[in-house]
C-alpha positions as CSV (number, residue, x, y, z in Angstrom):
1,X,40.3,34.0,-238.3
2,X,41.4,32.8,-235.1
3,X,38.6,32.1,-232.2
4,X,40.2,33.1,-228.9
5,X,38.4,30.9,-225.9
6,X,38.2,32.2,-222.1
7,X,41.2,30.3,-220.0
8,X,38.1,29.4,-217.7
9,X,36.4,27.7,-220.6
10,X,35.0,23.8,-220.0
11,X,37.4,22.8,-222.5
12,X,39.8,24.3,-220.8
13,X,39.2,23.1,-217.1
14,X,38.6,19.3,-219.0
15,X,42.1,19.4,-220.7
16,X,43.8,20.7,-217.0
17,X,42.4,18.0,-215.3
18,X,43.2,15.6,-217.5
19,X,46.8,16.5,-217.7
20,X,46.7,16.5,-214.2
21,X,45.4,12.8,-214.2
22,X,48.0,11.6,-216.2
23,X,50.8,13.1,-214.5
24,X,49.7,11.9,-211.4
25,X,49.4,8.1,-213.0
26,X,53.2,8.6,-214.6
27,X,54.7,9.5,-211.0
28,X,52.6,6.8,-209.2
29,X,53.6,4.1,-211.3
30,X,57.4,5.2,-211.7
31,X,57.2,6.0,-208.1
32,X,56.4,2.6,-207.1
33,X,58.6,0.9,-209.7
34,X,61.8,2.5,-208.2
35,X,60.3,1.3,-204.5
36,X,59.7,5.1,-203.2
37,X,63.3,5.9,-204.4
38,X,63.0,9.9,-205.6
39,X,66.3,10.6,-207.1
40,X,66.0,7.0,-209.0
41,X,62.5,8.7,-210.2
42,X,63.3,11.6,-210.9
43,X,66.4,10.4,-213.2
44,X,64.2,7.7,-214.8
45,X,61.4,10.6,-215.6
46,X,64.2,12.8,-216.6
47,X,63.3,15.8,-214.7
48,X,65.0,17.1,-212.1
49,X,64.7,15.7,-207.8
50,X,62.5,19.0,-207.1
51,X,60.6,19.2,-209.8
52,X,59.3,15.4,-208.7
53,X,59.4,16.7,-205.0
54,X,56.9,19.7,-205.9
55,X,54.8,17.6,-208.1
56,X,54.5,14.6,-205.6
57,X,53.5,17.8,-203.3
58,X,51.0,18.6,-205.5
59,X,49.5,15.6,-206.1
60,X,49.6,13.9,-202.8
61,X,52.2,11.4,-203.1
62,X,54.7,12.0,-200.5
63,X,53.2,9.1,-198.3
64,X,53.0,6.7,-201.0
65,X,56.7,7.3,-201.7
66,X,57.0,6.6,-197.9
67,X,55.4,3.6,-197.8
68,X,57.3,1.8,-200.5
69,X,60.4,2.9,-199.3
70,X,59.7,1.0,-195.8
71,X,58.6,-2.1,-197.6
72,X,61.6,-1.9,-199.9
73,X,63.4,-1.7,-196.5
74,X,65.0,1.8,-198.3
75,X,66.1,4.2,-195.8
76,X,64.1,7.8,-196.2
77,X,65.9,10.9,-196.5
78,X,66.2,12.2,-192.7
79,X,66.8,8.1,-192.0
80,X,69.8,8.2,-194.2
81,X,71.7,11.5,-192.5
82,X,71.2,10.2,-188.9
83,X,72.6,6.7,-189.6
């Protein structure tokens, strides 16, 4: 027979924040491999530009994405229309 568990369980917070770790680690790194570039990101993470833009969102990345893109000498997206 099946045991149901509460979605507010331990295991259940533990196994969120975990996945939440991870994902944050997989954007960082791909983040900063592809110098700040999103789209280049997003296409090497296979997911689409948003998705990476709401996720950075979520965890706090925008800056870093910023910040490599300057060192990179990679125009930003509002630097790119007004050139």
């Amino acid at each position: 027979m099946p045991t149901s568990y509460p979605s507010d369980s331990r295991l259940a917070r533990e196994l969120s924040s975990a996945i939440a770790a991870s994902e944050r680690r997989i954007i960082h790194r791909a983040l900063r491999e592809h110098h700040g570039d999103i789209g280049a990101t997003a296409l090497y993470l296979g997911i689409h530009r948003r998705t990476l833009e709401l996720r950075m969102r979520d965890h706090s990345l925008r800056d870093d994405a910023a910040a490599w893109r300057t060192e990179a000498g990679t125009p930003g997206p509002r630097s790119a229309k007004s050139a």
